[in-house]
TORGUKE-412320 format. One record per residue (C-alpha): residue number from 1; residue in three letters; x, y, z. Coordinates in steps of 0.25 Angstrom, whole numbers, plus 5000, padded with zeros to 4 digits. Layout:
+-----+------+------+------+------+
|  nr | rest |    u |    v |    w |
+-----+------+------+------+------+
| NUM |  ALA |    X |    Y |    Z |
...
+-----+------+------+------+------+
This chain:
+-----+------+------+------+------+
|  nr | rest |    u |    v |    w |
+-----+------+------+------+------+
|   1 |  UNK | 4697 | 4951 | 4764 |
|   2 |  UNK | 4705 | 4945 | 4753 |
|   3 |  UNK | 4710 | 4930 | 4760 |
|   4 |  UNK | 4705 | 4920 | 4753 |
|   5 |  UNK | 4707 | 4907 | 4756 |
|   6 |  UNK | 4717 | 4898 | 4748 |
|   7 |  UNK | 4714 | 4885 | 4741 |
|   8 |  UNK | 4718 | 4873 | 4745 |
|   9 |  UNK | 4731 | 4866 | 4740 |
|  10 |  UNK | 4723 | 4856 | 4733 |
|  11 |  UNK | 4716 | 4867 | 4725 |
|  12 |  UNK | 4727 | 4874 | 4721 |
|  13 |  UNK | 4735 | 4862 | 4714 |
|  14 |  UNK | 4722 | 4859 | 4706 |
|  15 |  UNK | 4724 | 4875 | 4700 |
|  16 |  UNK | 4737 | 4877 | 4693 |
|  17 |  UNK | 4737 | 4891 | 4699 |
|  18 |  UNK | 4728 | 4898 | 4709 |
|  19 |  UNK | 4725 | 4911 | 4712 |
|  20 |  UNK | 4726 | 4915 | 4728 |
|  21 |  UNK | 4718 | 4928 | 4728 |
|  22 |  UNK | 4723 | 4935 | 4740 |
|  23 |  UNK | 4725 | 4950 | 4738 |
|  24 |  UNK | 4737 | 4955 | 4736 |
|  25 |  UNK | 4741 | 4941 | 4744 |
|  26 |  UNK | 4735 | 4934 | 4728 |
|  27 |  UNK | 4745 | 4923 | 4724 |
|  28 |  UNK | 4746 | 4912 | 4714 |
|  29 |  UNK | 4747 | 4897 | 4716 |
|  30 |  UNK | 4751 | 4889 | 4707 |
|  31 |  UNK | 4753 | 4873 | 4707 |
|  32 |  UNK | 4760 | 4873 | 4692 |
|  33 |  UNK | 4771 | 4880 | 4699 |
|  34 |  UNK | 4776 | 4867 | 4704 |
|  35 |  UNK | 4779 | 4863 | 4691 |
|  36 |  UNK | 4788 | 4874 | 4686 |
|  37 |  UNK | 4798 | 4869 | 4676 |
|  38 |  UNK | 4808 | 4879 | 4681 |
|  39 |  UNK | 4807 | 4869 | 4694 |
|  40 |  UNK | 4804 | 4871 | 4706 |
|  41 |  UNK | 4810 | 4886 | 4709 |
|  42 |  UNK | 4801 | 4893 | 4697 |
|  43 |  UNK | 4799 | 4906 | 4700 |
|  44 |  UNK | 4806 | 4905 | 4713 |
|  45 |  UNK | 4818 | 4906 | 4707 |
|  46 |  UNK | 4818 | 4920 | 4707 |
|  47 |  UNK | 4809 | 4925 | 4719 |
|  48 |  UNK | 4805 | 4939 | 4716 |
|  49 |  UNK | 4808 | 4950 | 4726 |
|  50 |  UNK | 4798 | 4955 | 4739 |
|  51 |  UNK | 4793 | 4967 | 4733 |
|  52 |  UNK | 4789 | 4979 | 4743 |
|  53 |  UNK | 4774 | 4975 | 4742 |
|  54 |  UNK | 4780 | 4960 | 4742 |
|  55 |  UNK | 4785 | 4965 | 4755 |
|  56 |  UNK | 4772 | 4971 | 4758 |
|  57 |  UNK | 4765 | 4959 | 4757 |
|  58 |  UNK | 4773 | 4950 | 4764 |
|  59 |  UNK | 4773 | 4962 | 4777 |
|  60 |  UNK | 4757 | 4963 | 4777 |
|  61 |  UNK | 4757 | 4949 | 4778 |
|  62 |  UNK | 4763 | 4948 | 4791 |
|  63 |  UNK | 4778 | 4946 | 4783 |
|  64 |  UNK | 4786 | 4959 | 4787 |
|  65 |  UNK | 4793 | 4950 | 4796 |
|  66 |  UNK | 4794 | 4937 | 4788 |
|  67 |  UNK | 4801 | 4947 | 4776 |
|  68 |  UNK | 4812 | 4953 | 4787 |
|  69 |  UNK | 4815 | 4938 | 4792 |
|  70 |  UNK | 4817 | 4933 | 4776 |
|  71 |  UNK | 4826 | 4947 | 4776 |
|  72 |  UNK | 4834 | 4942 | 4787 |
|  73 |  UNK | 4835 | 4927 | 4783 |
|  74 |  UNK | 4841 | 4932 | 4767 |
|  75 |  UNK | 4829 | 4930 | 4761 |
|  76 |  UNK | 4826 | 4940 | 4757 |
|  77 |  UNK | 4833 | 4954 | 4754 |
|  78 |  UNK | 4830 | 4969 | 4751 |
|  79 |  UNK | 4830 | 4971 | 4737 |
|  80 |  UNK | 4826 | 4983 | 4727 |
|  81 |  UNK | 4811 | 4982 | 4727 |
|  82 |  UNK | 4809 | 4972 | 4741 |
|  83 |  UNK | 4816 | 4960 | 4745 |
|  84 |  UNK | 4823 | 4951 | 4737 |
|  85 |  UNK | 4819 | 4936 | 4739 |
|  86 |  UNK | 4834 | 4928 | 4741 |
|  87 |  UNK | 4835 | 4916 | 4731 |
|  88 |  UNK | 4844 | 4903 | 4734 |
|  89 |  UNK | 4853 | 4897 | 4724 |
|  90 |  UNK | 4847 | 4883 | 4721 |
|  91 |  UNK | 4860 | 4880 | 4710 |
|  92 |  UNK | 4870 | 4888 | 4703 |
|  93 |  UNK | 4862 | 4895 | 4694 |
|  94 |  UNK | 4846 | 4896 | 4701 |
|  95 |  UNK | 4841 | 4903 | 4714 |
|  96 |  UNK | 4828 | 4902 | 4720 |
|  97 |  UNK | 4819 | 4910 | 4728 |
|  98 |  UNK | 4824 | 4905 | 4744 |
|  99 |  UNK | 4808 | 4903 | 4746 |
| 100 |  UNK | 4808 | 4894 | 4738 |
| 101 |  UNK | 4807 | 4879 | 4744 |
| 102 |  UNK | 4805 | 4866 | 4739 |
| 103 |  UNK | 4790 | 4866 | 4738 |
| 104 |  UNK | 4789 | 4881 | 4732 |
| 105 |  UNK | 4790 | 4893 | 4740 |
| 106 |  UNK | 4792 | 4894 | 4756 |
| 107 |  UNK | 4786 | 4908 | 4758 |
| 108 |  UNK | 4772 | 4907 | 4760 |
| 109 |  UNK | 4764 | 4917 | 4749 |
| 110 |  UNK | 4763 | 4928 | 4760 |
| 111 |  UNK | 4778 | 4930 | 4761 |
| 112 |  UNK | 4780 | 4927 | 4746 |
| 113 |  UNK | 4781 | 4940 | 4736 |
| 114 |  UNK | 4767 | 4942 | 4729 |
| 115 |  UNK | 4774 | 4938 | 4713 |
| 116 |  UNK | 4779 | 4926 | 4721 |
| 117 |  UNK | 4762 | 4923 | 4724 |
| 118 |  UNK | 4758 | 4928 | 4711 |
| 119 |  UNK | 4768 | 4924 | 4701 |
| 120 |  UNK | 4766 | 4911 | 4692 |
| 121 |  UNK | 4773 | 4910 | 4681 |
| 122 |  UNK | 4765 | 4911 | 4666 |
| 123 |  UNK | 4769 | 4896 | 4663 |
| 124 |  UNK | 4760 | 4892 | 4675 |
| 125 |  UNK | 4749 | 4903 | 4670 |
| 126 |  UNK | 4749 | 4897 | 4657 |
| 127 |  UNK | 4746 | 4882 | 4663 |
| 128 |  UNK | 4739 | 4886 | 4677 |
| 129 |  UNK | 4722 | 4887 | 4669 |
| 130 |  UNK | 4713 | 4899 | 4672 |
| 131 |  UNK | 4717 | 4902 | 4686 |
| 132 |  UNK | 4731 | 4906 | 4679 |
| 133 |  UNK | 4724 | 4917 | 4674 |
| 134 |  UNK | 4720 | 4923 | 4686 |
| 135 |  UNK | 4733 | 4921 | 4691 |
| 136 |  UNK | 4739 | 4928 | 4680 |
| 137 |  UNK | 4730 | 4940 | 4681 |
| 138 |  UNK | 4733 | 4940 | 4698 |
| 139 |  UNK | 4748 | 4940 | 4694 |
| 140 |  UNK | 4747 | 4950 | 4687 |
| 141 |  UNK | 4738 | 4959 | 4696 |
| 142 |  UNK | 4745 | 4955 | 4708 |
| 143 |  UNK | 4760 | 4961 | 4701 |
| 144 |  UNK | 4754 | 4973 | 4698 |
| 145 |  UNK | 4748 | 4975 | 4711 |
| 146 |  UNK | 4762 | 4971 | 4718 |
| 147 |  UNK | 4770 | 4980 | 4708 |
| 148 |  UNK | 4762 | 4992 | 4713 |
| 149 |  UNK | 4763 | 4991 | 4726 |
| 150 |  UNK | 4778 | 4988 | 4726 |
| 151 |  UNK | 4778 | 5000 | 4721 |
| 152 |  UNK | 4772 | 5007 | 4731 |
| 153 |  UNK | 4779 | 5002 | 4742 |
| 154 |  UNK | 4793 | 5000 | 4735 |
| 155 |  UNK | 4791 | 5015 | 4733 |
| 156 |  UNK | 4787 | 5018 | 4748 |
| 157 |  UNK | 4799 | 5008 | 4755 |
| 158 |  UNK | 4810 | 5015 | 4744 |
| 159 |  UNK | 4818 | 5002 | 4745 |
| 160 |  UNK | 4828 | 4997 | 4754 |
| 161 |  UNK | 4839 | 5009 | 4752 |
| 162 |  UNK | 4841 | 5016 | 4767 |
| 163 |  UNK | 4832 | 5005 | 4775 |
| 164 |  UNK | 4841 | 4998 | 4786 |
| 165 |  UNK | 4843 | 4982 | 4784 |
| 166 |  UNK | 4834 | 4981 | 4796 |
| 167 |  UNK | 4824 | 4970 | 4799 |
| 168 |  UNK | 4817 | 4979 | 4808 |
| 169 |  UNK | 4817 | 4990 | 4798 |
| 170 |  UNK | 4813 | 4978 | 4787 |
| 171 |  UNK | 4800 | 4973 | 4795 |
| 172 |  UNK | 4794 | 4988 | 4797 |
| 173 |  UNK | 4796 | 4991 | 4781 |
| 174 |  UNK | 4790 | 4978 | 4779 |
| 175 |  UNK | 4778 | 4981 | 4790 |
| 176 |  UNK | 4777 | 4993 | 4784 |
| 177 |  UNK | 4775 | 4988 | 4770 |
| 178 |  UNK | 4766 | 4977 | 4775 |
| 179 |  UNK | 4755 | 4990 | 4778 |
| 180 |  UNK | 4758 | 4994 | 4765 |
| 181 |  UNK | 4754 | 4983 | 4757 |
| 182 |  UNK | 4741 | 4982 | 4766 |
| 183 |  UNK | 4737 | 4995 | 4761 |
| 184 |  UNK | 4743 | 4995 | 4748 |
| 185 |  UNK | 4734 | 4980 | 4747 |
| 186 |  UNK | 4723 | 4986 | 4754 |
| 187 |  UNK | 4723 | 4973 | 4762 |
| 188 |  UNK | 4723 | 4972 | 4777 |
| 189 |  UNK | 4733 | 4959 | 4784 |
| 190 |  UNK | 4718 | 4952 | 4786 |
| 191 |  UNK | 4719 | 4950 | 4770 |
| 192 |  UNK | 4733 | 4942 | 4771 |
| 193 |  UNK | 4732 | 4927 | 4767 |
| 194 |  UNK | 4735 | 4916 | 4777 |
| 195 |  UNK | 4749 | 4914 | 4777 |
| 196 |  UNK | 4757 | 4903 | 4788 |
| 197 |  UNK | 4766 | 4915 | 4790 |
| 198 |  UNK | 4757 | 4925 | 4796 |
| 199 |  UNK | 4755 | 4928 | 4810 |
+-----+------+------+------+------+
């Protein structure tokens, strides 16, 4: 089984930047975050896109039906290689990401795309201490692994060309994609993270 539980809030503030080892769940927190000079947007001001095995994940964690919703409601939006995060205009000349709120992202990790829960960027690496280096190394790891399985099932969906707008049509894709990643991962929904979101 690959839960493992997650450290307190208190902890993480006293590490810079933490790895959560969780499978193909892994993701990185990091308190330096907070004080990114570009502001309070950072990275978020340009979201990267749900890739298929995005997609995947997001399914197998009991999200097939979040993702169609976000589809309906304009936040999201088929795209070459997935879904395409919409971004807001927060002045004339900058967007952001439309998950992100006030104190950081709304989505919870299980809905986020897995470079939205591995990414740091190298300033913070440079100043986060040893546990950056792990970090680094999962980053990297994790990217790779992603990449190849996007490729996989990008090749077996054959994009959206000749698939109905459909919601219902949507939902069974993303059912579908869900099993896939489960094999592909060779995890089993009893190795998801605990997640407000889920059933």
């Amino acid at each position: 089984m690959i839960r493992q539980s997650v450290p307190s809030p208190s902890t993480l503030l006293a590490r810079p930047v933490h790895l959560v080892l969780l499978g193909p769940h892994t993701r990185i927190v990091a308190t330096l975050c907070a004080s990114c000079p570009t502001g309070p947007a950072g990275c978020c001001a340009m979201p990267p896109d749900l890739s298929w095995a995005d997609i995947a994940r997001i399914a197998a964690l009991h999200g097939a039906a979040w993702l169609v919703g976000e589809t309906r409601a304009g936040h999201l939006r088929r795209g070459p290689r997935g879904l395409v995060i919409h971004t807001v205009a927060v002045d004339p000349s900058s967007k952001d990401c439309i998950y992100l709120g006030e104190q950081g992202c709304t989505v919870p990790p299980d809905r986020r795309s897995a470079a939205c829960n591995y990414y740091v960027c190298g300033d913070v690496l440079a100043t986060g201490g040893p546990e950056a280096v792990g970090a680094e190394a999962a980053r990297a790891a994790w990217t790779a692994q992603y990449h190849t399985w996007d490729e996989i099932l990008s090749a077996e969906v054959g994009g959206w060309a000749g698939r109905p707008d459909s919601a219902d049509q949507d939902l069974l894709l993303y059912e579908h994609l869900g099993r896939r990643f489960l094999e592909l991962s060779g995890t089993s929904p009893a190795d998801a993270p605990e997640s407000p979101n889920r059933p």
